[in-house]
C-alpha positions, 0 to 999 in steps of 0.5 A: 145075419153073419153071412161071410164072404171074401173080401173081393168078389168076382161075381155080379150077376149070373146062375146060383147052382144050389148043393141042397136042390131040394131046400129050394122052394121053386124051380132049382134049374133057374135061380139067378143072383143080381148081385154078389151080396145076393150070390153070398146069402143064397150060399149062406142058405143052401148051406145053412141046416137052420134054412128049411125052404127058401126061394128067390123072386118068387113072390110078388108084393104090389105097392104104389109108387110115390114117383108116379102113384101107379101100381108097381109089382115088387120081388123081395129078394128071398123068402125063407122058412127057418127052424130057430134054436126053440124048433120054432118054424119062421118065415121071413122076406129079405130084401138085400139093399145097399145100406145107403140106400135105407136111409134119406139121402144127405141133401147139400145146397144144390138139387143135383140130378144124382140127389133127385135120382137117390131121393126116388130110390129111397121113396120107391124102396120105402113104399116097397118096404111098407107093402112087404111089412103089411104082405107079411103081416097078413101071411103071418112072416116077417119083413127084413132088410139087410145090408152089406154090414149085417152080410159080412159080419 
């Protein structure tokens, strides 16, 4: 995606104040950001002319937990709606994550609390993953990850 942000950042969690209200898809007076990875794609978005609509948490994907074989209720973390250089118009959920946490986790000999506790977070984050792809797939988007590497290109 190319999003640029500066090299430290003070920010962790707080309220986004868009400059572009009325790109926002829901209730612009209550956007709030986990993450300073989460703060850098929602400037790259409100500013970005591409960017039609998009919205934070808005939306909820079930999925079916491989940890407990509940039903789980997932927020992707952003949907937006993008005009492409053809004028063509796409809708896609992004989900921001940590690239360690998209691929398994390298096991070593012992089975250390830490691994377990990686191990589930990828097993979580891959069904949330399947749930989000067949979501899309239905409602005619497409599902996307990205990580620090593709946000500060």
């Amino acid at each position: 995606m190319g999003l640029s942000s500066p090299k430290s950042s003070k920010y962790h969690n707080g309220k986004f104040v868009p400059k572009f209200p009325e790109k926002y898809a829901g209730d612009a007076d209550k956007i709030f950001f986990r993450s300073s990875w989460e703060r850098t794609a929602m400037v790259f978005f409100d500013n970005n002319p591409s960017i039609i609509k998009w919205a934070s948490e808005e939306i909820i994907v079930p999925y079916i937990s491989p940890v407990d074989g509940n039903t789980h209720r997932y927020y992707p973390d952003f949907i937006i709606k993008i005009k492409t250089n053809t004028g063509e118009i796409k809708n896609i959920m992004v989900e921001i994550k940590p690239l360690i946490q998209c691929s398994p986790p390298k096991q070593g000999k012992k089975k250390t609390k830490r691994l377990v506790e990686e191990m589930k977070t990828y097993s979580v984050n891959q069904a949330k993953w399947a749930a989000a792809t067949e979501f899309c797939k239905r409602n005619n988007m497409t599902f996307q990850v990205i990580t620090e590497k593709d946000l500060f290109k």
